[in-house]
Every structure is written in structure tokens, then in C-alpha cells.
N, C-alpha and C positions, 0 to 999 in steps of 0.2 A: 498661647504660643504656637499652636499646631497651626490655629487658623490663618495666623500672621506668616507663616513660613508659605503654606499655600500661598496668599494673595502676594506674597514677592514673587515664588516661584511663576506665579502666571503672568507679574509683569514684565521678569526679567524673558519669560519664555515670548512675549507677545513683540516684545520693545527687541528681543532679538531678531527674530522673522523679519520685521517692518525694517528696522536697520540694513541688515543685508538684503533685502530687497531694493531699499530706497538706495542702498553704497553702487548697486548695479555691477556690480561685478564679484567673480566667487575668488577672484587672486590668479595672479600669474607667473607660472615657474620659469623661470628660464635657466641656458644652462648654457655657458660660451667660457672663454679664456682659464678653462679649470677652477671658474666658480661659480657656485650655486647661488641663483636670487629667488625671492619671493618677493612681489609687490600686489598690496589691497590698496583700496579706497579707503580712509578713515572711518568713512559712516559703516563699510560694509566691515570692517574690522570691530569696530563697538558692537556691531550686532553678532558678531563671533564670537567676545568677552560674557556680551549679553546670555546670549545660547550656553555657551559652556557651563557660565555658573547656574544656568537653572536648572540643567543635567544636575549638575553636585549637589545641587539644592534639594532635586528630588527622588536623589538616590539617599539621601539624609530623612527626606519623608518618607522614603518609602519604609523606614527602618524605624519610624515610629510611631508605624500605626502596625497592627496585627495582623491585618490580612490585606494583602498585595490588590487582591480581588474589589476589594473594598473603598480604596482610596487612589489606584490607579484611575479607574471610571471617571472617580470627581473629578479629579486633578487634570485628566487631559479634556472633559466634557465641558468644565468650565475655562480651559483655555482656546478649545476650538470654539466655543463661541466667542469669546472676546477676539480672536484671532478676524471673526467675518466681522465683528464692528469693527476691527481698528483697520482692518483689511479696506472695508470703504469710505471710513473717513481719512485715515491720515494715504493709501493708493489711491483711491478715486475708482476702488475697482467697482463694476455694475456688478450688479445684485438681479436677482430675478425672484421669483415666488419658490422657486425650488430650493435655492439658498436660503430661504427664513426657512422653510419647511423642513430642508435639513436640519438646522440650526436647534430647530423646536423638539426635531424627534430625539436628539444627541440628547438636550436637558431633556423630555419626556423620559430615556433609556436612563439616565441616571436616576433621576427620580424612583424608577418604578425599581430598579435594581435594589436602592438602598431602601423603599419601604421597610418600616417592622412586621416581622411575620405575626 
């Protein structure tokens, strides 16, 4: 169950970013005739639904594993990387040798963190 809540938390977290990036816009307040508007983009709205519930989702994990120390590392190591794959397939953004290498050293840092001593 714990594994299962991860791999949501990192899709809803990954499929949030991409969304509100791909919606292009963060919303616009406006403020005329004594009332208040808000207007998004659909897409950039899904990805704010998205985002939010994977905050709740991992304020939920964070509360059932024991140590904060522990399972925050995982949790955001393996979403920044799915973050640079989904970043250049589904943006089209360039990549360079510095971006795998980052990538590499985030899982090496987790890695070596959670060794058994």
C-alpha cells in the first residue's frame, strides 16, 4: 500500500507540473464593477487539482513512514527524476549531459542515503 501511494503521489505530482505548464498560464485576477473574477485554462487548472492532491497525498505519506528523513529523499528523488523524463518527452525541452548528470547524482544521493549501515 505504502508503495502504491508513492507511485500515485509521483504521478499526480509529475502530471501536475506538465499540465500547468502545458495550460500556459498561472490564472488571472481581475477586479472591475465590484466584483471579483478568476480565469485558468483548463489544462493549467487540471494541473492545479493534480498538484494539490499530491501535496495531501504526501502529507498522508509523510505520516506513515517514521522518519520524515527517510522517505522525503525518496519521494521527491524519484519525482525529480520522472519530472526530467516527462519534462522532454511530453515539453520537448533540451536536455544536455548536465541534466542526465544531475538526474544520476539525485538517484545516486538517494541511494547512498538509504543504504543499511
Amino acid at each position: 500500500m505504502r508503495i502504491l501511494m508513492i507511485i500515485i503521489y509521483v504521478i499526480l505530482t509529475v502530471s501536475g507540473l506538465i499540465l500547468m505548464k502545458k495550460g500556459g498560464n498561472a490564472g488571472k485576477i481581475s477586479i472591475g464593477s465590484g466584483e471579483l473574477g478568476f480565469s485558468i485554462s483548463l489544462i493549467s487548472a487540471l494541473g492545479f487539482i493534480c498538484y494539490i492532491l499530491s501535496f495531501l497525498l504526501f502529507t498522508r505519506i509523510i505520516m506513515m513512514f517514521e522518519n520524515v528523513s527517510y522517505i522525503s529523499p525518496i519521494c521527491n528523488g524519484i519525482a525529480q527524476g520522472v519530472i526530467v523524463i516527462a519534462s522532454i518527452i511530453f515539453l520537448k525541452e533540451q536536455y544536455s549531459i548536465n541534466t542526465i548528470g544531475g538526474a544520476l547524482l539525485i538517484i545516486a544521493g538517494v541511494i547512498i542515503m538509504n543504504l543499511k549501515r
